[in-house]
ROSE-4610 file (N, C-alpha, C; in Angstrom, 1 decimal, always signed):
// ROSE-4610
residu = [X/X/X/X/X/X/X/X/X/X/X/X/X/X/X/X/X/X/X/X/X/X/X/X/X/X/X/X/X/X/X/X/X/X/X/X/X/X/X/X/X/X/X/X/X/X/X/X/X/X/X/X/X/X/X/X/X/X/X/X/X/X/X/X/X/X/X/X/X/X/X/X/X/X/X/X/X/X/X/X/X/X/X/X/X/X/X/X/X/X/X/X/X/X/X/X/X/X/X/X/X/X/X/X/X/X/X/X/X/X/X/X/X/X/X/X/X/X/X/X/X/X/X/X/X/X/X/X/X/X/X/X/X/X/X/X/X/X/X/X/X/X/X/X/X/X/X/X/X/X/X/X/X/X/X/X/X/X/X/X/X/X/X/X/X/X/X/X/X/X/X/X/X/X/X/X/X/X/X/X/X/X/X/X/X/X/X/X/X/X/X/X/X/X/X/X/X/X/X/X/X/X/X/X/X/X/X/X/X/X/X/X/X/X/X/X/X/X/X/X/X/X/X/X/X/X/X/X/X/X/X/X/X/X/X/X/X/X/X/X/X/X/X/X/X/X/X/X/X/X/X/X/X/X/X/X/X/X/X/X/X/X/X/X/X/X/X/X/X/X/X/X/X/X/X/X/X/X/X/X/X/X/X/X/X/X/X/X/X/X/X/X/X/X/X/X/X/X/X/X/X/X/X/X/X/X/X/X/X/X/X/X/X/X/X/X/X/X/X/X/X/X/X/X/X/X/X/X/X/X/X/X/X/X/X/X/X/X/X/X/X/X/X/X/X/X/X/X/X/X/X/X/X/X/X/X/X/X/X/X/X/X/X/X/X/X/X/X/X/X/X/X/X/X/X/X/X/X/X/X/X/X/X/X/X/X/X/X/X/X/X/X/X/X/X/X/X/X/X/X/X/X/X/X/X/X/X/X/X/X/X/X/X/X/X/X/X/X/X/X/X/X/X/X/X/X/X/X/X/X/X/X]
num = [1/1/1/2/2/2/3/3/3/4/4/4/5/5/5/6/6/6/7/7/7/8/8/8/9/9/9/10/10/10/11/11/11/12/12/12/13/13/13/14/14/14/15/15/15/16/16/16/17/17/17/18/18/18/19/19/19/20/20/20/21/21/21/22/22/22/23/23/23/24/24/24/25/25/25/26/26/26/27/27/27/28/28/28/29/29/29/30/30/30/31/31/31/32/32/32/33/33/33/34/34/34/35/35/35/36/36/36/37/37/37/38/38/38/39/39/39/40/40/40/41/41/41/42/42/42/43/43/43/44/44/44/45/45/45/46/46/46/47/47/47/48/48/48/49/49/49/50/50/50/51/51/51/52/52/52/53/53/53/54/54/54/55/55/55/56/56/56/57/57/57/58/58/58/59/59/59/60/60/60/61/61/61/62/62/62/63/63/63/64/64/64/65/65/65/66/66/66/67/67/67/68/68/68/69/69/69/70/70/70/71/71/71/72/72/72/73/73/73/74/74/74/75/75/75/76/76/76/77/77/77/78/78/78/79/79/79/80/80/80/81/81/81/82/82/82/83/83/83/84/84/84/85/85/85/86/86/86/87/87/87/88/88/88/89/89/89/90/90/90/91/91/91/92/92/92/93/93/93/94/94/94/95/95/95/96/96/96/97/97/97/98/98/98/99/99/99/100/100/100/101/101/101/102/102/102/103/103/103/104/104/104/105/105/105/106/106/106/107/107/107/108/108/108/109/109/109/110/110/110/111/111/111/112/112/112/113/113/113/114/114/114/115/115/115/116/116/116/117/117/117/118/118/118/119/119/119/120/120/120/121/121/121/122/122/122/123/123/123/124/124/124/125/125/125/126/126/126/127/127/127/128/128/128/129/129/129/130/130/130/131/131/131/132/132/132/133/133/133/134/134/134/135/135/135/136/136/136/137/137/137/138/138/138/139/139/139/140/140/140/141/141/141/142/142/142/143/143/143/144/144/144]
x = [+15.0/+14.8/+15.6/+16.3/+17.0/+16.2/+16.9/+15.7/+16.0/+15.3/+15.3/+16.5/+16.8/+18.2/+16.7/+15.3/+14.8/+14.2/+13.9/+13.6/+14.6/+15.8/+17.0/+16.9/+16.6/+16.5/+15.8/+14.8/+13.6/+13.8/+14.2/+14.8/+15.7/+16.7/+18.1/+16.8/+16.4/+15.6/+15.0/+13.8/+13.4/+14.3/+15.4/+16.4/+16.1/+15.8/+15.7/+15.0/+13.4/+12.4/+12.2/+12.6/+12.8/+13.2/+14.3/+16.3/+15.3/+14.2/+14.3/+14.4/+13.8/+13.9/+15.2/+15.4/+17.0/+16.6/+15.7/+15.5/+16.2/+16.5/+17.3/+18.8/+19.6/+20.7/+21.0/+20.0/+20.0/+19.8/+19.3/+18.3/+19.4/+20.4/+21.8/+22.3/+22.4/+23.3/+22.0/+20.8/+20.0/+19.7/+19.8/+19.4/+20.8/+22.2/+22.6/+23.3/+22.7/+22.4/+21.3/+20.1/+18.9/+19.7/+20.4/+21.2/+21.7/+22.7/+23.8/+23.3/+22.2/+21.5/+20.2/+20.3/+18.8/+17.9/+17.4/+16.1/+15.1/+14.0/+12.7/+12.7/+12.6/+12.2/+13.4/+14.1/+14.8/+14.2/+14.5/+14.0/+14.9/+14.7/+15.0/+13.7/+14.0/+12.4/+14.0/+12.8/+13.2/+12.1/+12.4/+11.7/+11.8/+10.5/+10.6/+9.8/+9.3/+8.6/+7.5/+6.7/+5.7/+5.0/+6.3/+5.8/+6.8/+6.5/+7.9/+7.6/+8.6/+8.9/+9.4/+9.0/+9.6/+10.1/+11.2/+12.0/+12.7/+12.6/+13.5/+12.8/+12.4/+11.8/+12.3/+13.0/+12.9/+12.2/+11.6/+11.3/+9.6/+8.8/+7.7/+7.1/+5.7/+4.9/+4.6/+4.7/+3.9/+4.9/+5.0/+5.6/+4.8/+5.1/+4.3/+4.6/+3.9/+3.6/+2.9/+3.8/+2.9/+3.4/+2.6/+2.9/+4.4/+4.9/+5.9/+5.6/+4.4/+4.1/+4.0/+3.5/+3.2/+4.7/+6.0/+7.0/+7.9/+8.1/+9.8/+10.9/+11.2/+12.4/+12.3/+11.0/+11.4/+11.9/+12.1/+12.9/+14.2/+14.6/+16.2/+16.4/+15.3/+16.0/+16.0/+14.9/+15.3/+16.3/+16.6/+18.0/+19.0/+19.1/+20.6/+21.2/+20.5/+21.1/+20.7/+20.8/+20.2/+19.3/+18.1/+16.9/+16.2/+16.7/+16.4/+15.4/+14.4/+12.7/+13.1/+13.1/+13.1/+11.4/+11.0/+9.6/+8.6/+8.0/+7.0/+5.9/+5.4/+3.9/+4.4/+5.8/+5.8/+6.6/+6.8/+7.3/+6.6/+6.7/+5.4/+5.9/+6.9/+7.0/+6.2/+6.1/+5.7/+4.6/+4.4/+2.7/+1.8/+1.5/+0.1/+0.1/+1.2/+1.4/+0.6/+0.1/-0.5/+0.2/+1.5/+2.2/+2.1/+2.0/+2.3/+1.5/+0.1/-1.4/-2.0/-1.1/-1.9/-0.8/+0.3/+1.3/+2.1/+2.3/+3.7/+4.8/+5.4/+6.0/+5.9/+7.2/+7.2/+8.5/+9.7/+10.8/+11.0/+12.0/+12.4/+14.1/+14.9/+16.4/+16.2/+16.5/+17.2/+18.0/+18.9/+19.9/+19.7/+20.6/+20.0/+21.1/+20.1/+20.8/+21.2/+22.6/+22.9/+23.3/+22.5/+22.4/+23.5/+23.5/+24.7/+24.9/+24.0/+24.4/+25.0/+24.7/+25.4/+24.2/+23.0/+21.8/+21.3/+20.9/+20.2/+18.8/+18.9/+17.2/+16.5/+16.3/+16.2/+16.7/+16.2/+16.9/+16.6/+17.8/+17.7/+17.4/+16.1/+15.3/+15.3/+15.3/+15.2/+13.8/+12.7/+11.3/+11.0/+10.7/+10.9/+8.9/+8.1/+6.6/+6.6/+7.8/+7.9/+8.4/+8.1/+9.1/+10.6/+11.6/+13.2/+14.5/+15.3/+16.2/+17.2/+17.5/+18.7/+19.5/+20.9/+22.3/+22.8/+23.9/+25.0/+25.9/+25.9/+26.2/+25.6/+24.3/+23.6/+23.1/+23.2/+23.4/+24.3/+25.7/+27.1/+27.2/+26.7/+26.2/+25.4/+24.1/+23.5/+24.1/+24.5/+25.1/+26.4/+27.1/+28.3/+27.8]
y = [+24.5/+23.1/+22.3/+21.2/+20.6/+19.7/+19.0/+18.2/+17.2/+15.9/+14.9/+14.5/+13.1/+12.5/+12.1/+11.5/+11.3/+12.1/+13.4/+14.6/+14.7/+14.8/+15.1/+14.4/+13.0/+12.0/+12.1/+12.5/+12.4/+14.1/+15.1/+16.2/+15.8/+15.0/+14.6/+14.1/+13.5/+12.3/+13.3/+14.4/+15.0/+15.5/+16.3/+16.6/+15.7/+14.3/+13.2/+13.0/+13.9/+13.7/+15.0/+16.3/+17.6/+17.9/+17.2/+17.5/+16.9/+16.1/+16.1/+14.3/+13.2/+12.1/+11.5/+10.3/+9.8/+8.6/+8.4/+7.0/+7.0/+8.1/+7.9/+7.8/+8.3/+8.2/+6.9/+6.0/+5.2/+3.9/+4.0/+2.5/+1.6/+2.0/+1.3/+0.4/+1.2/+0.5/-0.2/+0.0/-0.9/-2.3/-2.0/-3.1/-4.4/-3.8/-4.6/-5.0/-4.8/-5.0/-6.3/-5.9/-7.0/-8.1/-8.0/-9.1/-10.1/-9.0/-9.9/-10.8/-10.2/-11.2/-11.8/-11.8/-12.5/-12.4/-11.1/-10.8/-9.9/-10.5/-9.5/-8.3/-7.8/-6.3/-5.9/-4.6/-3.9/-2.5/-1.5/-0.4/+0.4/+2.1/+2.3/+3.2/+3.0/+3.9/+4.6/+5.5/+7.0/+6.9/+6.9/+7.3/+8.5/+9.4/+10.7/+10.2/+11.4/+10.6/+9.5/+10.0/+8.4/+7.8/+8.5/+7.4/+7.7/+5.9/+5.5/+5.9/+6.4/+6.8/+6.3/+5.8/+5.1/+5.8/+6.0/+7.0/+6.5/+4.8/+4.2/+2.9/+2.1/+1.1/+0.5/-0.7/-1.8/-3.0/-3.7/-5.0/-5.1/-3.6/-3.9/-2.4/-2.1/-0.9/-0.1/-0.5/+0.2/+1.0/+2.2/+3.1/+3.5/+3.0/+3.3/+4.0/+5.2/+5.5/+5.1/+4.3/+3.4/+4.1/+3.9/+4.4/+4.0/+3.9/+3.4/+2.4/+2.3/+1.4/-0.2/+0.1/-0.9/-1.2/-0.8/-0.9/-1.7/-2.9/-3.9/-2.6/-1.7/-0.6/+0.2/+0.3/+1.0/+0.3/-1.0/-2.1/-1.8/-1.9/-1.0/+0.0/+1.3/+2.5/+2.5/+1.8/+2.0/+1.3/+0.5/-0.6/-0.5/+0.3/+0.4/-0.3/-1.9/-3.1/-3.7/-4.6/-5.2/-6.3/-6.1/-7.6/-8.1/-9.2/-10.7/-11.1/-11.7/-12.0/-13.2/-13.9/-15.4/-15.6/-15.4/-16.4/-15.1/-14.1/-13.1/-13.8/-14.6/-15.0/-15.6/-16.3/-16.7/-15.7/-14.6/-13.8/-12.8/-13.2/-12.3/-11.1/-10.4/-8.8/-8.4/-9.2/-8.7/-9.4/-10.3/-11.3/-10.7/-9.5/-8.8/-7.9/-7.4/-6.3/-6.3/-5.3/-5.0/-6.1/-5.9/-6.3/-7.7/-8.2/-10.2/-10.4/-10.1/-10.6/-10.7/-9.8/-9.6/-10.4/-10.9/-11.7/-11.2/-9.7/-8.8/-9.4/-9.7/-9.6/-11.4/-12.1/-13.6/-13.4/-12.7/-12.6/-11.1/-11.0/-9.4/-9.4/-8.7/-8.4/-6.8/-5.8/-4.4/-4.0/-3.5/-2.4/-1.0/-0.4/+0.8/+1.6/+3.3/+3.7/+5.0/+5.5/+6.7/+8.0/+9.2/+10.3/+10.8/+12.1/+12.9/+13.9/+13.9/+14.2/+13.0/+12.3/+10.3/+9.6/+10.4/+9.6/+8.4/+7.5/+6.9/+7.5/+7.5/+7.8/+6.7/+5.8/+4.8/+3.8/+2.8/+1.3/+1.1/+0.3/-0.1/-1.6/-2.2/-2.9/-4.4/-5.6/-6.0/-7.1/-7.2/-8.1/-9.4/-10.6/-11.5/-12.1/-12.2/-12.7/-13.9/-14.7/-16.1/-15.8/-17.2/-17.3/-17.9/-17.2/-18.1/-17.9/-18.4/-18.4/-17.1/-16.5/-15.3/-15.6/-15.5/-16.2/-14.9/-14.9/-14.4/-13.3/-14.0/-13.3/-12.2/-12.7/-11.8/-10.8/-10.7/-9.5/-8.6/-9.2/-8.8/-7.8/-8.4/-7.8/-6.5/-6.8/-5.6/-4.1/-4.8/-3.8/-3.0/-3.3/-2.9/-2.5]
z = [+18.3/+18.6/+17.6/+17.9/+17.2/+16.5/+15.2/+14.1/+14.8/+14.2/+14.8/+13.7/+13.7/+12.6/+11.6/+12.1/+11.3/+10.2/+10.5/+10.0/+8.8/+9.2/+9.0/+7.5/+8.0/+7.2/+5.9/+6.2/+5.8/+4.5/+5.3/+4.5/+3.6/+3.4/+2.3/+1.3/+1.9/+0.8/-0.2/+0.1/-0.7/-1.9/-1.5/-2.5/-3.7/-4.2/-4.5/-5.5/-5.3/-5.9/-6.1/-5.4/-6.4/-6.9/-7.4/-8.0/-9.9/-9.6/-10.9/-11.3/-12.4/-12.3/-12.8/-12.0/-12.2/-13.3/-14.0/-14.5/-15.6/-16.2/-17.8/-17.2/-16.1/-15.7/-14.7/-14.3/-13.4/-14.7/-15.8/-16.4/-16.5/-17.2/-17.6/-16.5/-15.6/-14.5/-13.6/-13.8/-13.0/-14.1/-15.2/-16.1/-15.9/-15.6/-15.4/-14.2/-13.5/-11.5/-11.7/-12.5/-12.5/-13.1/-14.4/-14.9/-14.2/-13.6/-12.8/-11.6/-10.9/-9.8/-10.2/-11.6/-11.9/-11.1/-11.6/-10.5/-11.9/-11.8/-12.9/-13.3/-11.7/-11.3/-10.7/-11.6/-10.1/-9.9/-8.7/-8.8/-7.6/-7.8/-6.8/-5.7/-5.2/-4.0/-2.9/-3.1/-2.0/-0.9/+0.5/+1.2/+2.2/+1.8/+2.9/+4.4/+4.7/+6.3/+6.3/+5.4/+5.2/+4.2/+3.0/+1.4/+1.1/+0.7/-0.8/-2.4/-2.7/-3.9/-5.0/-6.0/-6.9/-8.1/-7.9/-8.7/-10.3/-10.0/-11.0/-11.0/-12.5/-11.9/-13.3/-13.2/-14.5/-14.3/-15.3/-15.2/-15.0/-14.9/-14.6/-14.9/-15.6/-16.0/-14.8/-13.6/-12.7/-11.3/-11.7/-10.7/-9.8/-8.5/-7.2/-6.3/-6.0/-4.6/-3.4/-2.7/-1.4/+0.3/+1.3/+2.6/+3.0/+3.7/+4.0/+4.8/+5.5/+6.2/+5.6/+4.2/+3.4/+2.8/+2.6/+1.9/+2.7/+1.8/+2.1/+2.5/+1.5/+1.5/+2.9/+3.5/+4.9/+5.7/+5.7/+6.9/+7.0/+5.5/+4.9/+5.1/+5.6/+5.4/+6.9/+8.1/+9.2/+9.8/+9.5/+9.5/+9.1/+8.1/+7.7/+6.6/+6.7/+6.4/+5.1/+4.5/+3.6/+4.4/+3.3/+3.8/+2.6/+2.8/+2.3/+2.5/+1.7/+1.9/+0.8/+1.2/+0.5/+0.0/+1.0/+0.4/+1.0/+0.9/+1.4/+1.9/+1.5/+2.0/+3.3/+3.5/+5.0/+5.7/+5.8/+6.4/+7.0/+8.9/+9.6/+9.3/+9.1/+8.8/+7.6/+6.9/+5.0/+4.9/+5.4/+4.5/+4.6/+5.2/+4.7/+4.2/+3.7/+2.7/+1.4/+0.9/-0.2/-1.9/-1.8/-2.6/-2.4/-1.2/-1.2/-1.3/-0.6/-0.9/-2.4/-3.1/-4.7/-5.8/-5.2/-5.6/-6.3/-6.7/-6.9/-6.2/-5.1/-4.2/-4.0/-4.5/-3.7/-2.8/-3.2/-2.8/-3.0/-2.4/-2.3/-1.6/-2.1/-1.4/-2.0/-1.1/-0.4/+0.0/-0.3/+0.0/+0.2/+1.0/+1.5/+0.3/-0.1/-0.6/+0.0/-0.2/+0.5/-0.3/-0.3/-0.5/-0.4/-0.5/-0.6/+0.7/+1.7/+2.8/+3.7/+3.3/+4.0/+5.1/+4.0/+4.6/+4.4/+5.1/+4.0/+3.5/+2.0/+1.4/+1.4/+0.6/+0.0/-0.2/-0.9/-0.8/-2.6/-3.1/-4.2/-4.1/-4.5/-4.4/-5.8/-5.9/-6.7/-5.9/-6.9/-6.5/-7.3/-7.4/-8.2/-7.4/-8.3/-7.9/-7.5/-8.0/-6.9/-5.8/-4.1/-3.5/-4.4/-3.7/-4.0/-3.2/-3.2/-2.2/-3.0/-2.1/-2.0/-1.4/-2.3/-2.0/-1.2/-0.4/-0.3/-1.1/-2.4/-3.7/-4.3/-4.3/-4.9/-4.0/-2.9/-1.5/-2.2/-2.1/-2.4/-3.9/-4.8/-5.9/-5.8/-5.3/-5.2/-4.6/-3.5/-2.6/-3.6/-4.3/-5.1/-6.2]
């Protein structure tokens, strides 16, 4: 029987989180990713079939494991794309999320991140507890 691409998907990702933690090889280059786009928090989350993984986290004590259901990063990993959350409490996709009800989460931009099979795993994430506007630039940034 053939896997699904989501399976598929879902298999690269693990690699991710068994290979061992990336936070002492990632801190550098995430510390100045958050710089450059002026954002609090940046982080990166892995997602397998139905929890995010927080593999890498600056700007904040608390490394989470949340459903995917509940996660900004699965919109990105099913999409492909980057997503921009200007303001979370007005946004019907996110305002009941765990994160925007308790006020972690005012803004959010995501980028998808790609594994070494040419999956996407995960999204490299930066969160700011206000709403604020997300430029163009700072898309462009993240993404590079």
């Amino acid at each position: 029987m053939p896997i699904s691409p989501e399976a598929r998907r879902s298999q690269s990702a693990q690699h991710y989180l068994v290979d061992g933690p990336l936070s002492a090889r990632l801190e550098t280059l995430l510390r100045l990713a958050s710089q450059s786009i002026d954002f609090p928090v940046i982080m990166v989350n892995i997602l397998d079939q139905d929890t995010q993984h927080t593999v890498s986290l600056i700007g904040a004590d608390d490394r989470t494991i949340r459903p995917r259901s509940d996660a900004f990063c699965d919109t990105v990993v099913r999409t492909g794309l980057p997503v921009l959350v200007d303001d979370a409490a007005t946004d019907l996709r996110f305002a009941r999320f765990p994160a925007v009800l308790d006020g972690t989460v005012g803004s959010y931009l995501g980028v998808p991140l790609i594994g070494r099979e040419a999956a996407i795993i995960g999204a490299v994430c930066v969160i700011d507890g206000q709403a604020r506007t997300i430029d163009q630039g700072q898309v462009r940034r993240l993404t590079e």
